[in-house]
N, C-alpha and C positions, 0 to 999 in steps of 0.2 A: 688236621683233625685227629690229633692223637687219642681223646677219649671216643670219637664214633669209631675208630678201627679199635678199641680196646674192646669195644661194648661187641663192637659183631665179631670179636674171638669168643672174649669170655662172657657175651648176655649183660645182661644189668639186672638191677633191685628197680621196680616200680614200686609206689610208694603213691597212692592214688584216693581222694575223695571222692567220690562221686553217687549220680544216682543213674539206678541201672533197670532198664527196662528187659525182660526176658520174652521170648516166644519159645514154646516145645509145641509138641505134635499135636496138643491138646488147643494151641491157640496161645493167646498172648497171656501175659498176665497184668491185670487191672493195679496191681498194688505195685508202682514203683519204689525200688529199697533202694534207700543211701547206706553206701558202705564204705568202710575202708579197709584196704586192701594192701595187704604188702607183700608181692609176690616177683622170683625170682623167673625171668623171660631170658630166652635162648638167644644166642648171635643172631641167626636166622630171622628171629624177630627185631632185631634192634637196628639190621639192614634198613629195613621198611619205612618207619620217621626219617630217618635222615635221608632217606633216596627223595619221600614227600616232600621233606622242607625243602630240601637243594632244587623240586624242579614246582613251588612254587605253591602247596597244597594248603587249602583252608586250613582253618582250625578244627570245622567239625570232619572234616577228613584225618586229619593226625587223630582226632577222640576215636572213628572206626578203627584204625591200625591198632588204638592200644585196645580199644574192646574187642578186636579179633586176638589179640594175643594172649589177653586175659582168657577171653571162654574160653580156647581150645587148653590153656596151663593152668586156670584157677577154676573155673567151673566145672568143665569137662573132663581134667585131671589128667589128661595126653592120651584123652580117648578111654579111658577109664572108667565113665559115670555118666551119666547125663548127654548122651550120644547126640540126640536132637535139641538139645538147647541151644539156643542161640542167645545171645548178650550186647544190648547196645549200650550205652553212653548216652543218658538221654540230658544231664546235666550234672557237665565236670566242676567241681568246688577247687580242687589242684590237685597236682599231681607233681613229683618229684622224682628224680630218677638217681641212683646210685650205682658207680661203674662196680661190679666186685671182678 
């Protein structure tokens, strides 16, 4: 598995369609947005999918790992913005991933 130990030194590129349900402190939000997203995620993150898939994880399991990694690095911005936001995955169109 040369590209999953590349990816959890140097992170990867997501590359991701989807539509994304939000909750903040105020409560959910009623308008689901499709977005696309092309955001760079941390080794740290890129552990996670691959540890899921080796011990067997749904598919809407692997969509939380990358929604947990997106909100805390594209939405939240590593704690930066949007403290209480939270971000699901409520219908992935695809998603691609590149090693950088």
């Amino acid at each position: 598995m040369k590209g999953a130990r590349a990816a959890e030194q140097r992170g990867f590129l997501l590359h991701i369609q989807a539509q994304f349900g939000y909750q903040s402190a105020a409560g959910s939000a009623d308008d689901l947005r499709m977005r696309t997203i092309t955001q760079h995620l941390p080794g740290g993150v890129a552990q996670r999918p691959f540890t899921a898939v080796d011990a067997g994880a749904t598919p809407r399991s692997q969509e939380r790992i990358l929604a947990d990694g997106l909100q805390e690095h594209y939405f939240r911005v590593k704690g930066r913005r949007a403290s209480g936001l939270l971000a699901d995955i409520t219908g992935l169109q695809w998603a691609d991933f590149d090693i950088t």
